[in-house]
Structure formats: C-alpha cells, structure tokens
N, C-alpha and C positions, 0 to 999 in steps of 0.2 A: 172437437173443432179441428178443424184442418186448413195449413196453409196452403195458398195457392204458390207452385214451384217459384216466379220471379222472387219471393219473400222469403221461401226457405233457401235458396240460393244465396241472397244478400246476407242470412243470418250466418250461414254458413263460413261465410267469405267474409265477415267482421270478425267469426270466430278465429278462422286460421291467421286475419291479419292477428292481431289479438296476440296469438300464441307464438305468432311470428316475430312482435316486435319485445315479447317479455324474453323471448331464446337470445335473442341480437343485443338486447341489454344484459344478461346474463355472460354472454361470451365476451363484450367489450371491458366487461368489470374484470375479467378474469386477468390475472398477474400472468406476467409472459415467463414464459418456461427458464429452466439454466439453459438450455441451450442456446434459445432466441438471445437472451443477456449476453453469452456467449460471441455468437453472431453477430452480436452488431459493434461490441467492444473490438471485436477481428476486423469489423469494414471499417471502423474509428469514426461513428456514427454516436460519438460520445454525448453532444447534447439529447438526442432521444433517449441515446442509453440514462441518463441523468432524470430525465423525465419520466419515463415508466418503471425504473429500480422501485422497487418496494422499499417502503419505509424500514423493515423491519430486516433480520439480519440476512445475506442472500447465501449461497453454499454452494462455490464456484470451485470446491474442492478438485484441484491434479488439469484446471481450465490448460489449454495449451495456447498461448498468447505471446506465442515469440516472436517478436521484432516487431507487434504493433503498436500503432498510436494512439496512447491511454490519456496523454496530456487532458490534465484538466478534468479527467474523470472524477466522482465520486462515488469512491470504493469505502467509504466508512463501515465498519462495523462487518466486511466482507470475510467471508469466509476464503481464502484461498492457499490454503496447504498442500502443497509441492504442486503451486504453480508454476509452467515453464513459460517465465518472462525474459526468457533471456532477449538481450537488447531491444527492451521495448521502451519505449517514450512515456514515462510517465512526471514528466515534467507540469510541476504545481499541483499533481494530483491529489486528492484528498482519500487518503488511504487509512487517517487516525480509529486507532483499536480494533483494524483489521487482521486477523489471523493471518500469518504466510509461513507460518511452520515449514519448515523444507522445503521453501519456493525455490527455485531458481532463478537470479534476477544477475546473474554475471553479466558485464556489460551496460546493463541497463539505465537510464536514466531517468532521474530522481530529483533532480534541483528544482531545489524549495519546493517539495511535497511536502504536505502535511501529515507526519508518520509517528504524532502525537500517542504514546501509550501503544502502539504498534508491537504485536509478538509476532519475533523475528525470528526466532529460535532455530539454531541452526540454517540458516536461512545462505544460501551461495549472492556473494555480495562481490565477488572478484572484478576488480577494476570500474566498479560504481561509480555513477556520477552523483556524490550525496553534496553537492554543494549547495549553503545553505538551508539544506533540508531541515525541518523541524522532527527531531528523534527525542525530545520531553519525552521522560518517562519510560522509553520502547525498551525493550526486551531482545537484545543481541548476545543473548549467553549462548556459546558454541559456534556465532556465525560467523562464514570467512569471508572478513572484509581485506583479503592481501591485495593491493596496488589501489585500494579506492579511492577515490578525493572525496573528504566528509573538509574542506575548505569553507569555514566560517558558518558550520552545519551547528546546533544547539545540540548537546550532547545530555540536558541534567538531567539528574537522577536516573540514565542512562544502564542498565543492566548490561555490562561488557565480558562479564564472566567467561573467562577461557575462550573471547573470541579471537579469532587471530587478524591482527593487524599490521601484519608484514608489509612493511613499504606502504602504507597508508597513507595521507595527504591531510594531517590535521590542525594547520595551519591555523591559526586567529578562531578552531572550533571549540566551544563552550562546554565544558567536561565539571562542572562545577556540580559535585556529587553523586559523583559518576563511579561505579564500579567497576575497579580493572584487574580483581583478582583473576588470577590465572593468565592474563590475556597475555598475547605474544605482541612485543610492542617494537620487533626486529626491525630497523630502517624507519620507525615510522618518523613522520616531519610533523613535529609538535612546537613549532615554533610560531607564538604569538598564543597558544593556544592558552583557555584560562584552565585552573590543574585543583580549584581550592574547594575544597574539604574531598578531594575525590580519594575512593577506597582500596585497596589491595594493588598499591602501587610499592614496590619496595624503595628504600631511602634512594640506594644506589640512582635506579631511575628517575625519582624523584628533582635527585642533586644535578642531572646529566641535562633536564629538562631546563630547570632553572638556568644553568649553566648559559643553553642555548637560545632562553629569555635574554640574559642580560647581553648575550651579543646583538641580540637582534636588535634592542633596544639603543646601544650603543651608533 
C-alpha cells in the first residue's frame, strides 16, 4: 500500500512537530547552569534567581559576586566556598546552612540575614554589617570579624573558636552559649550584650564585661 505524497508529508510534519515539542519540554525542564545562577545573582535579578534555584543543594564554589545586590536572595543550603562578596548587599538574605568556607565578605552587608547553622569557617568578615543577623548555631571558628557590627545579631550556640573580634560591635548581641575559646575579644564593645552559659571566655574577661554591664545599666 502506498501513500499519496500530500499524506506522507503531513505524517511527516506531525512527526518532526512531535519530536519538536518533546526536545522544548526537555530543554525547559533542564535546571539552569552555575553560571546562568551566577549571571543573574551579578544583574540582581534576585526574584528569578529565587525562582529557578533548584530545590536541592547548588555549587557556586570560588562564584565572584563582589559588590552585588543579593538582598533578599535565597542562598540556603548554597555551596559557596571562597566566594568573593566583598561589599555585596546581602541584606535579609536567606543564606541558613550555606557553606562559605573562605568566602570573602569584607565589607559586606548582612543585616538580618538569615545565617541559621551557617559554616563560616575561616571566613573574611572585616568591617561587616551583621546587624541583627540571625548566626543560631553558625560556625565562625577562625573567622575575621575585626571592626564588624554583629549589634543586637543572635549569637547562640554560636561556634567563635579563635575568631578574631577586634573592635567588633557587639552591643545588646545574644552570645548565650556561645563559644569564645581562643577568640580575640581586643576592643570589642560588648556592652548590653547577654554572655550566659557562654564557653572559653576567661574570668578576667568575663569580670571586665560584667563590669561594663553594670554601667550601662546604671
């Protein structure tokens, strides 16, 4: 049996539509590259960015994201180890139990992000905006927060092991089982700040905090 051409044409032509339309559902399901995520976190194209992020964990490992506007992103469960944020805008961003091992975020801004369980490790925090910020839980063993403001930031159960907190700003911030062995506490302004059951703090500092409690108080 043989078609007449108008027929094998048409069948033809449903086929390639056909295989046309299963490739264009194929490519639209496809999750957008690190670089595309990349790309639009740098144009601060945050709500799309928010929207096609994958559910699952992303690996934005050494991203270079200095001075953009992250505001309000969510960066949860993000991979980003020794990303360069320096002075980027990450204000209220949702960053809880994102990796940032070796970030660089000197400068940066952080007030009231959410940086719940957050590893910070070693992480450049020089002259931060953490005001506010929720750090429950986070992991700052070795990182250098010298001049930051963490002003009225939640600090507990806080991992502060041998960070250095020279000249810090920790005002009315929440430290309540908080670990500050090693940490360098040079200048810092710990006044209003709460200090109770927190760990590897020596008396001496201990007595010199309180001291500066009861003036403020007064």
């Amino acid at each position: 049996m043989s078609y007449c051409p108008t027929v094998q044409i048409q069948i033809n032509l449903n086929g390639f539509l056909k295989e046309s339309l299963v490739m264009s559902s194929e490519e639209a399901a496809a999750p957008p590259t690190k670089e595309e995520l990349i790309a639009l976190l740098r144009s601060g194209k945050i709500e799309e960015f928010n929207r096609v992020r994958p559910a699952r964990e992303i690996d934005l490992t050494g991203a270079s994201l200095r001075g953009a506007d992250l505001s309000g992103a969510d960066l949860c469960y993000e991979y980003l180890r020794e990303a360069d944020l320096r002075g980027a805008n990450l204000t209220e961003a949702n960053l809880r139990r994102a990796d940032l091992t070796g970030a660089d975020l000197t400068g940066a801004s952080l007030h009231k992000a959410n940086l719940t369980g957050t590893c910070l490790y070693k992480a450049k925090l020089t002259e931060a905006n953490l005001v506010e910020a929720n750090l429950r839980g986070a992991c700052l063993r070795g990182a250098d927060l010298r001049g930051a403001s963490l002003r009225g930031a939640s600090l507990w159960d806080a991992d502060l092991t041998e960070a250095n907190l020279t000249g810090a700003n920790l005002t009315g911030a929440s430290l309540v089982g908080a670990n500050l062995t090693g940490a360098n506490l040079t200048r810092a302004n710990l006044t209003g700040a709460y200090i109770i059951e927190v760990k590897g703090l020596s008396e001496e500092r201990r007595r010199l905090i309180v001291e500066s409690l009861q003036k403020s108080w007064k």
